[in-house]
Every structure is written in structure tokens, then in C-alpha cells.
C-alpha positions in Angstrom: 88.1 120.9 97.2 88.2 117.3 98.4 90.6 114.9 97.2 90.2 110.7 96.2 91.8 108.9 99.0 93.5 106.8 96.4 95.3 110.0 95.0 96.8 111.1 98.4 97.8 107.3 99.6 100.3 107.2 96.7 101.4 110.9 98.0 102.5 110.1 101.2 103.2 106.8 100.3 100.7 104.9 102.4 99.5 102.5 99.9 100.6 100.8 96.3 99.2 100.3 92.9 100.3 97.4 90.8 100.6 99.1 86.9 100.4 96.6 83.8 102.1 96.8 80.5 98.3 97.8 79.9 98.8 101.4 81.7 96.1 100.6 83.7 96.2 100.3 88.0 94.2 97.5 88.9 93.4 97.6 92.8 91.9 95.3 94.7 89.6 97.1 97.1 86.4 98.7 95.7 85.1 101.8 97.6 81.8 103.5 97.9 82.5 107.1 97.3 79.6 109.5 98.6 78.6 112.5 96.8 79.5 116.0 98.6 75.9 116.6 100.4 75.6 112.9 101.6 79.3 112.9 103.6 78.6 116.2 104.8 75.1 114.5 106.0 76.6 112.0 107.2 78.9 114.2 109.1 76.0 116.5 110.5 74.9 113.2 112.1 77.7 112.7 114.3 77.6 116.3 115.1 80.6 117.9 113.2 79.9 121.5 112.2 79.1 121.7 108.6 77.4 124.6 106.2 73.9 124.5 106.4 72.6 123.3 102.6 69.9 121.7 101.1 70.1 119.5 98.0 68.1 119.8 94.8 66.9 116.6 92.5 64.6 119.2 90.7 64.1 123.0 90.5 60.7 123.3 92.5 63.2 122.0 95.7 64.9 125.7 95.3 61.6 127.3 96.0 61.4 129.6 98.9 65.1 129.4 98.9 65.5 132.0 101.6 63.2 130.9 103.9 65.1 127.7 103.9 68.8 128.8 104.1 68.7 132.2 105.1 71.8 132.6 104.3 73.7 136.0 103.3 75.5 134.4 100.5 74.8 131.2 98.6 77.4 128.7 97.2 75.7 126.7 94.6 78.1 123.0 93.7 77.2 120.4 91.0 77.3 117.0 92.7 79.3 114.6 90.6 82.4 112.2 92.1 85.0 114.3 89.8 87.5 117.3 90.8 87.7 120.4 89.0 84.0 121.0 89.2 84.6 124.8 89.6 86.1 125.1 86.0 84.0 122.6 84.7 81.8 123.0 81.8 78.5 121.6 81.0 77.5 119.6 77.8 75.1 123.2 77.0 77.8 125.2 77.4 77.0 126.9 80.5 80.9 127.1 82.7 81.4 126.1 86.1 79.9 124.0 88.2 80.6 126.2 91.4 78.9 129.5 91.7 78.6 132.1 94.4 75.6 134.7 94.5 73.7 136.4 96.9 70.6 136.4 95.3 68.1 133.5 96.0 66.5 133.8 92.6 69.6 133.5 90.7 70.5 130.6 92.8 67.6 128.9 91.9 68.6 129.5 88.6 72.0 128.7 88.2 70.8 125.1 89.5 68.2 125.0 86.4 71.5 125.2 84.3 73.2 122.9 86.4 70.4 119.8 87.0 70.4 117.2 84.4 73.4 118.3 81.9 76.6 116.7 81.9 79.5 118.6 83.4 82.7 118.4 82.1 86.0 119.0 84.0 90.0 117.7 83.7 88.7 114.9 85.9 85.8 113.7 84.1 85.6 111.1 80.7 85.3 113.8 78.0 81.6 113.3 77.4 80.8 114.6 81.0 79.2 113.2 83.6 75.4 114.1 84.3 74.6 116.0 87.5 70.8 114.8 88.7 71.8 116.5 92.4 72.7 120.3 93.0 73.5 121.3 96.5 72.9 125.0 97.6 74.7 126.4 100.6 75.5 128.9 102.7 78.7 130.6 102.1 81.3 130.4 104.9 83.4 133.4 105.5 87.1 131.8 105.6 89.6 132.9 108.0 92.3 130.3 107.5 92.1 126.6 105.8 93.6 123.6 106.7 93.2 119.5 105.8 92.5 116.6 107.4 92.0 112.9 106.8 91.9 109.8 108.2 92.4 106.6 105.9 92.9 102.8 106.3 96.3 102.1 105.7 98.3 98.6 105.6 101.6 99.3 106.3 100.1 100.4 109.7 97.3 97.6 110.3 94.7 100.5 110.8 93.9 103.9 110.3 95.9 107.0 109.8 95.2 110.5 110.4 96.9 113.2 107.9 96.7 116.5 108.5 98.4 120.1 106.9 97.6 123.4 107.9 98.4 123.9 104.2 94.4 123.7 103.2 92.0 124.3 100.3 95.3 123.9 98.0 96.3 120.4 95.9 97.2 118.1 98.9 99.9 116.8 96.5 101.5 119.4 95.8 102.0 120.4 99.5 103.5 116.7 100.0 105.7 117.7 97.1 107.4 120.8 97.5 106.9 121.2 101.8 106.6 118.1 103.5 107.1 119.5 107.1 103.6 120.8 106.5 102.4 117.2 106.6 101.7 115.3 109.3 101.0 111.1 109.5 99.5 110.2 113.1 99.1 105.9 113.2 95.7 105.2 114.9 96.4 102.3 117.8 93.0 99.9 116.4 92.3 99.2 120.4 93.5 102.7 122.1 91.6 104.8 119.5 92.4 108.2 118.6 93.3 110.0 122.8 93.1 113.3 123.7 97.0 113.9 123.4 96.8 113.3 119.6 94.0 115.3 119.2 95.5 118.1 120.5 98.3 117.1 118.8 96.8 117.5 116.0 95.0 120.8 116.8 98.1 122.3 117.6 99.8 121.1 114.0 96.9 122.8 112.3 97.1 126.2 114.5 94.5 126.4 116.3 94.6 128.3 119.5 92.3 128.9 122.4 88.3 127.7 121.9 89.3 127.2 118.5 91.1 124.5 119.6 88.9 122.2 121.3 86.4 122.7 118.6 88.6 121.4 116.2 89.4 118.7 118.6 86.0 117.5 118.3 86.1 116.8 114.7 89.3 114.6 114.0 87.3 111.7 112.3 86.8 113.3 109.3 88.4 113.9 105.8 87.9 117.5 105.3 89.6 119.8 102.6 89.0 122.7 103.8 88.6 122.3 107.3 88.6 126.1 108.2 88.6 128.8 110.6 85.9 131.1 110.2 86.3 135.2 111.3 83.5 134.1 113.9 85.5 132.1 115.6 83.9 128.7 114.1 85.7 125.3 112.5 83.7 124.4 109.6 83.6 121.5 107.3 83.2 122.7 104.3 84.1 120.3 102.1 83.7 116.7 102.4 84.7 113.4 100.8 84.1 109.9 102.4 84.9 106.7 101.2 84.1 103.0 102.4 85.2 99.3 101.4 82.5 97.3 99.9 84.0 94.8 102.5 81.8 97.0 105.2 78.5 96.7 103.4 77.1 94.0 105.3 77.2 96.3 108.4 76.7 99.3 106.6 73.5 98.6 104.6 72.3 102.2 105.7 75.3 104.2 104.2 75.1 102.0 100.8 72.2 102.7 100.5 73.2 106.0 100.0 75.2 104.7 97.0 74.6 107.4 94.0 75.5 104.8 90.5 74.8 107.4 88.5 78.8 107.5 86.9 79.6 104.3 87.2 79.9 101.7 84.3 76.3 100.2 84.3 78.3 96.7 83.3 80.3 97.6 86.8 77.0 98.0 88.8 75.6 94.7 87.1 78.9 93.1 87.9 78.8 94.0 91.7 75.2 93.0 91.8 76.5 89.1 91.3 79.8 89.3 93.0 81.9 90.3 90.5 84.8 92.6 89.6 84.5 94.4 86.2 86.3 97.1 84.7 85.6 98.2 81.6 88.8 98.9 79.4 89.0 99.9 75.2 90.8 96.6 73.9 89.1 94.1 71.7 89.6 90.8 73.8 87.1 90.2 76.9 89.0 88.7 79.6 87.3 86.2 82.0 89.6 85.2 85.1 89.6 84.3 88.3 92.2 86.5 90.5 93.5 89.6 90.2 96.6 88.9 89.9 95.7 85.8 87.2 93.9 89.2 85.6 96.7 90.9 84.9 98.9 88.1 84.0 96.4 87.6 81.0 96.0 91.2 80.3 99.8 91.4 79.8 100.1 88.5 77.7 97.2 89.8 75.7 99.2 93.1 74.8 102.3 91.4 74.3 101.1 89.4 71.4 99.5 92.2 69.7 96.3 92.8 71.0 94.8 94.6 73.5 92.2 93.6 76.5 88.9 95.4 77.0 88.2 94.7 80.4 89.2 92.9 83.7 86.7 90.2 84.9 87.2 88.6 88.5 84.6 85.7 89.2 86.2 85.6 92.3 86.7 82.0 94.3 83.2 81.1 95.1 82.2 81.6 91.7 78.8 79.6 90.4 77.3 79.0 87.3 74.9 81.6 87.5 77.8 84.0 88.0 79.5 82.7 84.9 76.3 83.3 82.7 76.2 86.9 84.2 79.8 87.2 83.6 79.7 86.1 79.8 76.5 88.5 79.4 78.4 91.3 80.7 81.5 90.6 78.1 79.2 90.1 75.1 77.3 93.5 76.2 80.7 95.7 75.1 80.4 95.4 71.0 84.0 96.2 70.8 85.0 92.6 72.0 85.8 90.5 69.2 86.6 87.5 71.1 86.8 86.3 74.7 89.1 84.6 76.4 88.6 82.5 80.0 91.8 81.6 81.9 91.0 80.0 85.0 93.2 78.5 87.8 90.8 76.3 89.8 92.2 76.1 93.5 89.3 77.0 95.7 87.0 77.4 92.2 86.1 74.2 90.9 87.3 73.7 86.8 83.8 71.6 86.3 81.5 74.6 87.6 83.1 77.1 85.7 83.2 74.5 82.3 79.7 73.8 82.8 79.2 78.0 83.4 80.9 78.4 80.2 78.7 75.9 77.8 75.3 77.1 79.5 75.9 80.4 78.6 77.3 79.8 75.2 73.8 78.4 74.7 72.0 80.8 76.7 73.2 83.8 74.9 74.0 82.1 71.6 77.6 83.7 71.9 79.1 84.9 68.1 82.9 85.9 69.4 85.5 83.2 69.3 85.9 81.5 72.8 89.3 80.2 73.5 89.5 78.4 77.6 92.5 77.8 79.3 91.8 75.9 82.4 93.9 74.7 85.3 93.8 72.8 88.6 90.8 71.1 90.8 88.5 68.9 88.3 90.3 70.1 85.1 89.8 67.0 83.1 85.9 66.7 84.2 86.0 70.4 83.5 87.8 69.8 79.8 85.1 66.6 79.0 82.5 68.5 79.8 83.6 71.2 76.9 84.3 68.7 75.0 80.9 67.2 75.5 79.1 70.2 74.4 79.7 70.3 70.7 80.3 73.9 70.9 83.2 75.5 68.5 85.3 76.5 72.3 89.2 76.8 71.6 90.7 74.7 74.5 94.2 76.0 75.3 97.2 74.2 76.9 98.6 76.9 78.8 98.5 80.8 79.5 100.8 81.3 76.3 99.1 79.2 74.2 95.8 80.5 75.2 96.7 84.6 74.2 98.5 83.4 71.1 94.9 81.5 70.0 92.6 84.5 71.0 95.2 87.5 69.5 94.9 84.9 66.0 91.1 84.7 66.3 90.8 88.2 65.5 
């Protein structure tokens, strides 16, 4: 079972959320998660030992199964960015979303059930989310498991490697009730992870003899379980890999990998433009710029009554175009009743996001009261040019004065 890297930063305290009165965390940083079969390709790249498998987008890729795997035993795993998958259930009723068998026929056919139905599990919105990848395996006899990770952590300028002999269990929970099992190993950016700390490492994690240096080989990973086998093998036999959208640039051939399938299709149109969207269930859209602007207004929003359904980040190079994208993304979400824009222009320009704001009110023919609060660089060009427009826009003095306007416009 692999873990979120989000969920085990706040465990052993390597990283922070900011909450809201909304109960929601907002973080900064955006990640591309990959499924289970593309970190564990990604892995067999850089030659760590992983579970021979292939992946199914339809049932004729199960056919001569056998031939393909070879394998004694098959382990057949739903491929969806959600835990719990093993006591999952899907939208037809069918339960589980891991199955062992040793049969290649009924393989094939447990991936039949599995390939486009919606799985359910503890971890999943309650509708399920819809599995169009099935990977099938070979099963891995396991001797012992253990757990490894390496994550990007502030408080330490770099990467950190974490690592319990306590594997294949909830990472948390070890943290929780016996931390000596956990060990936190700073990565020096320019020294790089040495042979001391590698064996270090192997030693923390018990393993002795050849078994050592094999696992010694295979420190750059985030593995739960990394295992022993009774062969005499370390095996990765479950992976999950994240990476900041900051690294896309230089990673084009990883995001490509990206898999968008369960994400909010106004967050994929939003990160196509350079924005930040997050859907939420209030009834006021929030355009801002800043996250921290973002949750300002999403507090004040709540404290007067009402309740914000999403968080929108034009960012600070924001252009008009952005702005019309921005406004078609809010209007998209039938449960907002009225938008408002609070925008501190520092780096953004008032005038660019004004003039946004009337071309897309025209563009879209937007029905939802508008209220704008705007501040800073070229506010009073900005506030003639909505004036200007002849459009019914609610101009507010302040942040205050702007919630109070858009909780009374609905």
C-alpha cells in the first residue's frame, strides 16, 4: 500500500498546511501523482527491481496472459490515485479492487469487472472514481516488509529520506504509537545521498548480507512495501511517486505521463492557462490573486454567512486571456450564485485584470452578480475602466465591504 506524500509530511512533521475557517488545506505546491504501473515503470528504468506486470486499457491486452507473465500467481490492482483499493467497491457492485488468483483466465476476468466501472473506497468522493487502467502482476512471495521514502522537505532545504522496517502497515500509525521505528536522514543537495547513509539505512531496515547491498541500490525510491523476498530478493512492490509542477519544464517526458482522469476537469482547464483552481461546495466564486489573498476572502466569505465554492489564483503574471478563462471556469459550476474578484495589484496590474473582467462579462454574457474589490498598481485606471463599461459590476471599497455586498447579492 503506498501512501500520499502530503499524508506522511504532516506525520513526521516535515511540512505545514494552513487550514481556513472553511475546513479546507489550501497548499501551495501542486504535484503530479503517477498511477501505480507508471512509478513502478519509471522505477524499472533506472533499474530498481520491481514485479514483472503488464497494464490493461482493455480486455484483449489480457490475452495470452501466461505467455506474457508467466507467473505462478497473479496479483490483479485497479489503477486509481486513491488508498483502500483492496476493500474498495465498484459502482456494479463487484468488491475489491485487489485480487490474487492463479489462474490466468480468471485474471483476465477479474480485470473485465474491474476496467471502466467506478471503484469506490474510504479514500475516494462517494461516486467512485473510474478505473480505465488494470495492472496484472506477478505475485511476490514476502519474507519481511519495510518502507522507504524520499521527499522534498523545507525545513531542510532538500530532500529527506524516511525509512521503517515497520512496512506494508499505515506509515502513520507507526509514527504514532513507535517512533524509534522511524528514521529521518537530511539529504546534503551537493554531497548526495553516500555510501555511509546507505548503509545506514540498510542496516535500519535489517538487512543483512547480499541482501544488503541490494537494498542499497535502491534508496531513491518511495516504496511501501519495499520487501524481502524467501529468495533472497528486495522488491518494490508498491510504488507511489510524486513531482512539483514546478519541474515540468524539464520533465515534459514524465508529465506526459500525467493520467487526468480524477481530477476536476475545471482543475485541468485551469492548469492549462496558468491557474490555480479548486473546486469547493459554497455558492460564491472567488476570483483572487494570492493564496494567501485566497483564503483571506474565503474566510470573510464564511464569516458573513455564506460560503465559497472554490479557490481561484490568477497568479501575478496574470493576462486578459487568463481572466476570461478564469470567469468561464467560475460560471461553469451552476452552484455559484455570484462571484466575487478581490485583487491586490502589486506585480498584477489593476487595469489588465479590469479590462479581463468587462471582456468577459461581455464574452460570456455573465448572469451572477459581480461585486470587484480592487487594490494597488493602476487602481483608478482599473476602477474607470469598469466604470466605463456600463456593466451592472458592484465596485467595493475594501475586503469587508466587498463579502458583505456579494453574501447580500444572494
Amino acid at each position: 500500500m503506498a501512501f500520499h506524500i502530503p499524508t506522511l509530511r504532516n506525520v513526521v512533521r516535515l511540512g505545514k498546511c494552513i487550514p481556513t475557517r472553511c475546513n479546507v488545506n489550501i497548499q501551495s505546491v501542486r504535484h503530479l501523482n503517477l498511477l501505480e504501473y507508471q512509478s513502478k515503470t519509471l522505477l524499472e528504468k533506472y533499474n530498481v527491481t520491481v514485479q514483472k506486470f503488464i497494464v490493461a486499457d482493455n480486455i484483449d491486452d489480457t490475452n495470452c496472459l501466461s505467455a506474457k507473465l508467466k507467473a505462478g500467481e497473479y496479483v490483479v490492482k485497479a489503477q486509481i490515485l486513491a488508498g483502500g483499493r483492496g476493500l474498495g467497491v465498484f459502482d456494479s457492485g463487484f468488491k475489491g479492487g485487489v485480487h490474487l488468483t492463479k489462474d490466468p483466465v480468471k485474471a483476465k476476468n477479474l480485470v473485465a469487472e474491474m476496467l471502466n466501472r467506478r471503484l469506490i473506497t474510504k479514500q475516494t468522493p462517494k461516486d467512485g472514481i473510474p478505473v480505465n487502467h488494470v495492472m496484472v502482476a506477478e505475485s511476490v512471495d514476502i519474507l519481511r516488509e519495510t518502507y522507504l521514502c524520499i521527499l522534498m522537505d523545507r525545513e531542510y532545504n532538500g530532500p529527506v529520506i524516511i525509512a521503517s522496517p515497520a512496512g506494508g502497515m499505515d506509515i502513520e500509525d507507526v509514527a504514532h504509537k513507535t517512533p524509534e521505528l522511524i528514521k529521518t536522514l537530511p539529504v546534503d543537495i551537493f554531497e548526495g545521498v553516500t555510501d555511509a547513509m546507505a548503509n545506514d539505512l540498510a542496516e535500519f531496515l535489517l538487512f543483512k548480507g547480499d541482501l544488503k547491498k541490494k537494498a542499497v541500490d535502491a534508496v531513491q525510491v518511495e516504496i511501501n512495501p519495499f520487501v524481502e523476498t524467501p529468495q533472497g530478493q528486495v522488491v518494490s512492490v508498491d510504488a507511489k511517486i510524486g513531482f512539483d509542477d514546478n519541474a515540468k519544464f524539464r520533465q515534459q517526458e514524465i508529465f506526459s505521463m500525467e493520467d487526468t482522469t480524477e481530477c476536476d476537469p475545471r482543475e485541468v482547464e485551469a492548469n492549462k492557462y496558468n491557474l490555480n483552481y479548486i473546486g469547493m461546495d459554497g455558492n460564491i466564486g472567488c476570483l483572487v490573486n494570492g493564496a494567501g489573498l485566497a483564503m483571506a476572502t474565503m474566510d470573510i466569505i464564511q464569516l458573513y454567512g455564506a460560503s465559497p465554492a472554490n479557490f481561484l489564483d490568477v497568479g501575478g503574471t496574470v493576462q486578459e486571456q487568463q481572466v476570461l478563462q478564469a470567469f468561464q471556469i467560475l460560471t461553469s459550476d451552476k452552484n455559484v450564485k455570484a462571484i466575487l474578484v478581490n485583487v491586490f495589484g502589486g506585480i498584477v496590474n489593476c487595469a489588465t485584470i479590469a479590462a479581463g473582467i468587462v471582456g468577459a462579462c461581455k464574452r460570456i454574457e455573465l448572469k451572477v452578480p459581480l461585486i470587484v474589490r480592487l487594490e494597488g498598481t493602476n487602481v483608478d485606471a482599473a476602477k474607470q475602466i469598469l466604470k466605463d463599461s456600463g456593466l451592472p459590476i458592484q465596485s467595493a471599497s475594501d475586503l469587508d465591504d466587498a463579502a458583505k455586498k456579494a453574501v447580500a447579492s444572494i
